[in-house]
MDAnalysis code that builds the backbone (N, CA, C; Angstrom):
import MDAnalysis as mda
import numpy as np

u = mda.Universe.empty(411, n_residues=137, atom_resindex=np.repeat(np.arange(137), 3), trajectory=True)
u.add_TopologyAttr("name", ["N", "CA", "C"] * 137)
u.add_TopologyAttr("resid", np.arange(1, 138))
u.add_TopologyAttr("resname", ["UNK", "UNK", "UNK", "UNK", "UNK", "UNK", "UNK", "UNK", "UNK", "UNK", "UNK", "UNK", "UNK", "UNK", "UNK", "UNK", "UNK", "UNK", "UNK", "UNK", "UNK", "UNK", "UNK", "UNK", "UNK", "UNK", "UNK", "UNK", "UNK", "UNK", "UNK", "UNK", "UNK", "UNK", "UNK", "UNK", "UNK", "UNK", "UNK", "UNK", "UNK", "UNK", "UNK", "UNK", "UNK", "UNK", "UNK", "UNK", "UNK", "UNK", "UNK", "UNK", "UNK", "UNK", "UNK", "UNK", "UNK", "UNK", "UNK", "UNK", "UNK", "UNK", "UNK", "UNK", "UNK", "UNK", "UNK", "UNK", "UNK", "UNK", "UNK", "UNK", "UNK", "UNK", "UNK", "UNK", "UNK", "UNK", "UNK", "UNK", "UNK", "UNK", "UNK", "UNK", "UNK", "UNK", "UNK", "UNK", "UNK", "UNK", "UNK", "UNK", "UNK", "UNK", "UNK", "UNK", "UNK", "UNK", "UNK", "UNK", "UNK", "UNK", "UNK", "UNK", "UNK", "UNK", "UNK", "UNK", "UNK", "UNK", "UNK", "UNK", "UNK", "UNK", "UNK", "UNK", "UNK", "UNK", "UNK", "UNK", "UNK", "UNK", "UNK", "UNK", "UNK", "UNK", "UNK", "UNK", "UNK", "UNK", "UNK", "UNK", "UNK", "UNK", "UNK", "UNK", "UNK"])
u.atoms.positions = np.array([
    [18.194, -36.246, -6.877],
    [17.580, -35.540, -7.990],
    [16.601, -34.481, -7.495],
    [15.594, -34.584, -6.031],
    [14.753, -33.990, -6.146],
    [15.826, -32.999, -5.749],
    [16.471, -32.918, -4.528],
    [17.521, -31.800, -3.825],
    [17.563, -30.339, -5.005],
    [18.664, -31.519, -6.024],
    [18.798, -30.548, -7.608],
    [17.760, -29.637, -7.890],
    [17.117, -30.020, -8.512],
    [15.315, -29.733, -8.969],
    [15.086, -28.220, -8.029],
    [15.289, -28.846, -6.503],
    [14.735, -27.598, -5.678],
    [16.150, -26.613, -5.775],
    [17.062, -27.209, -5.958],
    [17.906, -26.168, -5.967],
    [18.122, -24.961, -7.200],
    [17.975, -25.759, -8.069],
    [17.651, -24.749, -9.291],
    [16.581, -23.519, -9.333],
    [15.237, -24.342, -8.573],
    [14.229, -23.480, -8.569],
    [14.648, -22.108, -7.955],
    [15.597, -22.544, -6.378],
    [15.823, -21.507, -5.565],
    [16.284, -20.458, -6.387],
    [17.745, -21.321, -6.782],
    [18.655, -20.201, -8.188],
    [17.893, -19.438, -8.778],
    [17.006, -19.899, -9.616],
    [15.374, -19.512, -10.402],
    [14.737, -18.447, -9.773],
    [14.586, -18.570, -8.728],
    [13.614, -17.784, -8.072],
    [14.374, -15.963, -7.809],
    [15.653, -15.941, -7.429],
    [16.842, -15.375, -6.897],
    [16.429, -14.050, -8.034],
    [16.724, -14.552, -9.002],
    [17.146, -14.028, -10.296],
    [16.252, -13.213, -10.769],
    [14.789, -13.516, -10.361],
    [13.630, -12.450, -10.614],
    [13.133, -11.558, -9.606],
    [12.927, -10.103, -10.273],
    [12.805, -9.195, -9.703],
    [11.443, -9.566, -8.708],
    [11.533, -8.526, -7.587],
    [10.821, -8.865, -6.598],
    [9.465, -7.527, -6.874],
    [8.126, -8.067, -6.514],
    [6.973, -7.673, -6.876],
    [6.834, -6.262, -5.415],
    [6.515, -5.013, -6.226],
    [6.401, -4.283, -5.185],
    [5.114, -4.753, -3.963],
    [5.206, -5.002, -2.798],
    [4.196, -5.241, -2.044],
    [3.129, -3.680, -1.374],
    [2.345, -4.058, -1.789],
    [1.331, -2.416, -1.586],
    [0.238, -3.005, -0.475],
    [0.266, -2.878, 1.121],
    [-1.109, -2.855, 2.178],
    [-2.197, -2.234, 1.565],
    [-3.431, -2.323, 1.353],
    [-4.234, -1.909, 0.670],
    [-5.134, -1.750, 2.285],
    [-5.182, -0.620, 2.386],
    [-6.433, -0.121, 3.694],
    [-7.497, -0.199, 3.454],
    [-8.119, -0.605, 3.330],
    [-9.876, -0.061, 2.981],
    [-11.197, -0.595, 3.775],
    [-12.210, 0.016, 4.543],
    [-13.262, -0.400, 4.905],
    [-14.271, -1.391, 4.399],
    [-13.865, -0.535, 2.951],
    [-15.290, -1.001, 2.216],
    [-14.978, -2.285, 1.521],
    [-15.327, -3.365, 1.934],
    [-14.981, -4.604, 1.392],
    [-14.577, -4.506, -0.182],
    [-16.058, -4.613, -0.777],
    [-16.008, -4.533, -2.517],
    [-14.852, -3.640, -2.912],
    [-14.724, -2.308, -2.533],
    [-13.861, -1.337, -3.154],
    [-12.026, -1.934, -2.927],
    [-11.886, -2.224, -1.026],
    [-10.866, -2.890, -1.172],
    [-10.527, -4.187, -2.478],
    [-11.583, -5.139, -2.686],
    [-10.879, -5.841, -3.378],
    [-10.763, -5.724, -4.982],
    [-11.262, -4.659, -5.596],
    [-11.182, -3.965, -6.725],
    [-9.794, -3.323, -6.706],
    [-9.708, -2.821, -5.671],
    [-8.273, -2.413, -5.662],
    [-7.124, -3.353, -5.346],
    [-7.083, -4.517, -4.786],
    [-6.484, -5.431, -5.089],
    [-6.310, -6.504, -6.279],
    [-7.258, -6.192, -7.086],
    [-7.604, -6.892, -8.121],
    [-6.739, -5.896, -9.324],
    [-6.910, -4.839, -9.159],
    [-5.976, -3.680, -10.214],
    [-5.116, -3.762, -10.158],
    [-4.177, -3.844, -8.451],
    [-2.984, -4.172, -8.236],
    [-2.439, -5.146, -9.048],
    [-3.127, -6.327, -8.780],
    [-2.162, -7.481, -9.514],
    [-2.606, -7.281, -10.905],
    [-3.244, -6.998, -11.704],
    [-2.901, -6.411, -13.174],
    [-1.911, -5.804, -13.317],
    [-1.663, -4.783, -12.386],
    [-0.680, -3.793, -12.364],
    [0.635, -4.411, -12.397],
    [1.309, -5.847, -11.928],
    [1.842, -6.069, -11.495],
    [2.742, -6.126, -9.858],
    [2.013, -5.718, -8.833],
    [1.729, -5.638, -7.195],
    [1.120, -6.753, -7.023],
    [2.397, -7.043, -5.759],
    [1.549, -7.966, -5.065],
    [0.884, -6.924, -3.541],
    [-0.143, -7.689, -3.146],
    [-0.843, -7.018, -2.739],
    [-1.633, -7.698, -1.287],
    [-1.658, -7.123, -0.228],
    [-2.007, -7.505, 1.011],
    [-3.231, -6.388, 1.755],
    [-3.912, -6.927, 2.350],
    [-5.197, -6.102, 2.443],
    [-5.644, -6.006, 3.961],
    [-6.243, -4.937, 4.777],
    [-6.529, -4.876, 6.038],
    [-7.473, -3.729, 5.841],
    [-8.935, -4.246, 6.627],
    [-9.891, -3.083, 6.521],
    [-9.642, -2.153, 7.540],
    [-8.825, -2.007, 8.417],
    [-8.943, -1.105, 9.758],
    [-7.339, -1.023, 10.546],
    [-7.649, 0.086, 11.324],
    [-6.264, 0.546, 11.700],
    [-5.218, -0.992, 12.404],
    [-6.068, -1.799, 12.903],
    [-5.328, -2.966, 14.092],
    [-5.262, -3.779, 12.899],
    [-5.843, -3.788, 11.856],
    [-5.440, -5.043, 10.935],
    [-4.580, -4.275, 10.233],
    [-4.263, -3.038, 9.845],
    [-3.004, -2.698, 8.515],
    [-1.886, -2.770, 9.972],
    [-1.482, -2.721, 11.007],
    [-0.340, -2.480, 12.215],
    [-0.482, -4.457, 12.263],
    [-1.439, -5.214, 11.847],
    [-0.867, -6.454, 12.280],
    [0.021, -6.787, 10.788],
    [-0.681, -6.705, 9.857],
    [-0.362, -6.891, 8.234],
    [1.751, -6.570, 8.380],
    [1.552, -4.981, 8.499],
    [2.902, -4.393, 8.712],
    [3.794, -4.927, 9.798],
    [2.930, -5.268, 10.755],
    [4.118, -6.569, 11.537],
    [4.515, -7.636, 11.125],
    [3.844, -8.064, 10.280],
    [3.822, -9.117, 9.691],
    [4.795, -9.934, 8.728],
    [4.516, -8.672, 7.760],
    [5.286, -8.917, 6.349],
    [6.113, -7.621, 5.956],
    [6.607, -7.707, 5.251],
    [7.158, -6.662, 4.025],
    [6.248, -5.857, 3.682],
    [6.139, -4.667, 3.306],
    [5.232, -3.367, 2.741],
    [6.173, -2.715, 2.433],
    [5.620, -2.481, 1.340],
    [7.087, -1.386, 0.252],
    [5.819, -0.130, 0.348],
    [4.710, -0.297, 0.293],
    [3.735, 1.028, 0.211],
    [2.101, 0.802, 0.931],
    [1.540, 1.997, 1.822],
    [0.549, 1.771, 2.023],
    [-0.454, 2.361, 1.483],
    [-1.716, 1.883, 0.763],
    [-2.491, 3.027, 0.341],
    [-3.853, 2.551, 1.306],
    [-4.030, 4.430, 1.876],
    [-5.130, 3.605, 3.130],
    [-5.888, 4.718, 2.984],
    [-7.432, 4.371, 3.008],
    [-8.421, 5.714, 2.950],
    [-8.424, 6.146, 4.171],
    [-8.884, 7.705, 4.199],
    [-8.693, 8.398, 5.204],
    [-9.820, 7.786, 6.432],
    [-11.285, 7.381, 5.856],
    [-11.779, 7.546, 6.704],
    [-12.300, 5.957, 7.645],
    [-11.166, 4.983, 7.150],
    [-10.824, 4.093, 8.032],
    [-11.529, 3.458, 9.630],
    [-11.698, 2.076, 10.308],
    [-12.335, 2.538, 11.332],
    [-10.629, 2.437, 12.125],
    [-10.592, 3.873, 12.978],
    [-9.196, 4.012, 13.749],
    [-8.706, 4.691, 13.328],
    [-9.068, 5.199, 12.004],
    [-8.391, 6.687, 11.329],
    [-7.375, 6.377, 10.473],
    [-7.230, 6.617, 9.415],
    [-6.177, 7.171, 8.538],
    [-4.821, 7.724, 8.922],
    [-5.167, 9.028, 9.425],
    [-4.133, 9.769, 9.966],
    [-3.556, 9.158, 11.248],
    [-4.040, 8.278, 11.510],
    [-3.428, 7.789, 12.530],
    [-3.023, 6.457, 12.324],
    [-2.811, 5.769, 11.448],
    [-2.559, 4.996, 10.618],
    [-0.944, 6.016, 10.121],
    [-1.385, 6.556, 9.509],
    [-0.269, 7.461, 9.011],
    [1.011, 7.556, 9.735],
    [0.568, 8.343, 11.194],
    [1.267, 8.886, 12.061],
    [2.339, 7.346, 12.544],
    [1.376, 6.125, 12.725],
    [1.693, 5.071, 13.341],
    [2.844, 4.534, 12.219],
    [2.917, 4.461, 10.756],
    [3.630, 3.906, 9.969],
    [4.920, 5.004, 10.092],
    [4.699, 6.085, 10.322],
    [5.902, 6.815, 10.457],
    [6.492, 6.339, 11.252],
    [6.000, 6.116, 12.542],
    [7.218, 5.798, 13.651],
    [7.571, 4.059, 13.575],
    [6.761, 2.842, 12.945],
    [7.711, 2.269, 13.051],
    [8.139, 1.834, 11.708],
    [8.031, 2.660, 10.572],
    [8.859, 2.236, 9.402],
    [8.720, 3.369, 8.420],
    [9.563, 4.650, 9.253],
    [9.907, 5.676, 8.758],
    [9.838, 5.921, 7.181],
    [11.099, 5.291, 6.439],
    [11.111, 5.186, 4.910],
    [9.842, 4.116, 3.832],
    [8.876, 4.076, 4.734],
    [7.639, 3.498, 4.161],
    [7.033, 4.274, 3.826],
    [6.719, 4.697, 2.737],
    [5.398, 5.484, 2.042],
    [3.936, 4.981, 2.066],
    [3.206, 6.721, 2.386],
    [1.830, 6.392, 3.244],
    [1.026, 6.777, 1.738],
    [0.232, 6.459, 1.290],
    [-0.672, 6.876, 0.252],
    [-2.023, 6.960, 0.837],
    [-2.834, 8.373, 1.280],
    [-3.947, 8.520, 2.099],
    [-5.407, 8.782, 0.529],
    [-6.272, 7.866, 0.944],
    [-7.358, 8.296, -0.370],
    [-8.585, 8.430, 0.675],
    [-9.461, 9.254, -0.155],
    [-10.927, 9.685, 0.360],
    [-11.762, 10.234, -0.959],
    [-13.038, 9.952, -0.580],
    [-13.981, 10.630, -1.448],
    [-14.661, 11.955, -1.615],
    [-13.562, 12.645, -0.118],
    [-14.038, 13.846, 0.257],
    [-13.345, 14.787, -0.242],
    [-13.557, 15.567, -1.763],
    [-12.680, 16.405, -2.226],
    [-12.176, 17.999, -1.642],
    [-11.290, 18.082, -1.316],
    [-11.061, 19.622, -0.208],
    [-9.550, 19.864, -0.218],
    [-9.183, 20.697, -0.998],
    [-7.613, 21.354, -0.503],
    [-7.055, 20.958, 0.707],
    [-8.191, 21.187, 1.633],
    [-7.615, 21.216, 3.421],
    [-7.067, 19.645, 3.460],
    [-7.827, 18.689, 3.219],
    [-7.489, 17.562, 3.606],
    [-6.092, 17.232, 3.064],
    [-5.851, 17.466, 1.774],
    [-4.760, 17.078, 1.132],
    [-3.749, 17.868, 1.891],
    [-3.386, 19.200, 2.136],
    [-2.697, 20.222, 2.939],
    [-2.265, 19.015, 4.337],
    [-3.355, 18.950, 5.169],
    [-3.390, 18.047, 5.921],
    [-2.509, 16.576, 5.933],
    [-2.579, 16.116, 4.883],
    [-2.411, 14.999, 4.926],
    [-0.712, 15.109, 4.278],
    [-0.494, 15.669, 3.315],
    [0.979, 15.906, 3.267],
    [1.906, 16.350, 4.475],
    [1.233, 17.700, 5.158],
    [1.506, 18.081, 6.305],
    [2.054, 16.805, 7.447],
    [1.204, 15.794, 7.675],
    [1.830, 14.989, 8.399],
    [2.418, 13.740, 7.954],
    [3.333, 14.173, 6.833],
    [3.904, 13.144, 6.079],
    [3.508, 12.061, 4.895],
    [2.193, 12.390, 4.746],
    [1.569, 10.857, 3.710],
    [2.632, 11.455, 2.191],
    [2.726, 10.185, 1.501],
    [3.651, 10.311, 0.195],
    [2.990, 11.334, -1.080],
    [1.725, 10.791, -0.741],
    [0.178, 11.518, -1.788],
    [-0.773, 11.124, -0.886],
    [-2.107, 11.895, -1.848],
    [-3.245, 12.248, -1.243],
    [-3.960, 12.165, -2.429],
    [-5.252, 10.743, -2.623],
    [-5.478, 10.818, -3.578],
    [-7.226, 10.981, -3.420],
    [-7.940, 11.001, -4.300],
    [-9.355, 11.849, -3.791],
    [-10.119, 10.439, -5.302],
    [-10.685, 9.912, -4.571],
    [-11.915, 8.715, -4.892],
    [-12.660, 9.432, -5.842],
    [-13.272, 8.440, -6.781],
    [-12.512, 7.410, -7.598],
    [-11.595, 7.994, -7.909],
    [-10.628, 6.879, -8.166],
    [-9.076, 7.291, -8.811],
    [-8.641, 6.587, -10.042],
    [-8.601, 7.106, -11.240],
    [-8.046, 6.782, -12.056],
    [-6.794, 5.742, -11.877],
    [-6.848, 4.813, -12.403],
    [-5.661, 3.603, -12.254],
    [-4.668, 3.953, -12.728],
    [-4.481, 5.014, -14.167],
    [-2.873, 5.195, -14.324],
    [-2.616, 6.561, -13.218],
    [-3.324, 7.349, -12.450],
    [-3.104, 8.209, -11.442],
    [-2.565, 7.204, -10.414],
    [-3.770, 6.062, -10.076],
    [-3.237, 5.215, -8.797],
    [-1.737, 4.425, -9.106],
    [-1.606, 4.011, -10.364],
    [-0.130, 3.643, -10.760],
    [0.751, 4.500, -10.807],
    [0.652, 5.590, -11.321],
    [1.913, 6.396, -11.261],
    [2.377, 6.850, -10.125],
    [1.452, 6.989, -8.878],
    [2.062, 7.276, -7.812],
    [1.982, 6.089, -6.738],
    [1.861, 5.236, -7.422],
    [2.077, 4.007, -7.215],
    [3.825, 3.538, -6.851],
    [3.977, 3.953, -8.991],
    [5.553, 3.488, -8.708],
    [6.328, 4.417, -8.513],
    [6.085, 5.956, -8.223],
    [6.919, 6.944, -7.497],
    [7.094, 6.713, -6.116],
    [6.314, 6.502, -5.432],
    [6.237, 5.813, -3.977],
    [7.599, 4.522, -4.005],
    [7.157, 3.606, -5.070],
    [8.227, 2.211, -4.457],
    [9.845, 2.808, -5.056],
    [9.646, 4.186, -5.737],
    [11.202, 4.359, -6.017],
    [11.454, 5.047, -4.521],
    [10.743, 5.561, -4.338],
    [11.216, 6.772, -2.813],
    [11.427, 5.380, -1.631],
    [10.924, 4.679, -1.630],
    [10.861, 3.456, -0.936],
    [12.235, 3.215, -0.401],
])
C-alpha cells in the first residue's frame, strides 16, 4: 500500500508544471530576501547567493532558469555575467543597480545580460522581465 501511495504521488507530481527557478544575487542581506520573498508570491522558486563564489556554487549546484544579480556584487556582476555565459550559455543574466546611467545599461547589454534593471524596481517591471527571460530560457 505504502509503494502505491508513493507511486501516485510521483504520477502527481509529473503532471505539474515546473516552478521557474530564479538565483537571486544580492549583497545586501535584507534586500536579497525581499526579493526572494516577491519571488515566491510571484510564483518562483527561488535560490539565493550574496557574492560571485556563492551564485558559481548555487549554479553548480542546481537548476537556474534565470539570474538576477546586482551589479555591484562582492566579485562583480559583470563578471558574474561573463562567467554564466561560458558555462550556461542559454541562461539569462538579469544585472540590477541603484546607479542610474545609460552607460551602465549600454554596458551591460553589450556583454550579454538579458536586462538591466536600475533599483528600486517595480515588481510588475521585475516580473515581466522576469517571465520574458524564462521564455528565452
Amino acid at each position: 500500500m505504502r509503494g502505491m501511495a508513493r507511486g501516485l504521488l510521483t504520477e502527481d507530481r509529473r503532471d505539474l508544471p515546473t516552478m521557474p527557478t530564479v538565483l537571486v544575487v544580492e549583497d545586501d542581506a535584507p534586500l536579497r530576501q525581499a526579493l526572494i520573498a516577491a519571488l515566491a508570491a510571484q510564483g518562483y522558486c527561488a535560490r539565493e547567493a550574496g557574492d560571485l563564489d556563492g551564485a558559481l556554487e548555487e549554479i553548480a549546484a542546481a537548476r537556474v532558469d534565470v539570474v538576477l544579480s546586482d551589479v555591484g556584487i562582492p566579485g562583480d556582476g559583470y563578471t558574474l555575467l561573463a562567467r554564466v555565459r561560458q558555462l550556461r550559455p542559454r541562461t539569462p543574466v538579469i544585472l540590477m543597480t541603484g546607479i542610474d546611467e545609460d552607460d551602465l545599461g549600454r554596458r551591460a547589454r553589450a556583454a550579454g545580460a538579458y536586462a538591466y534593471l536600475v533599483k528600486p524596481i517595480r515588481l510588475s517591471v521585475l516580473k515581466g522581465t522576469l517571465d520574458g527571460a524564462c521564455l528565452r530560457a
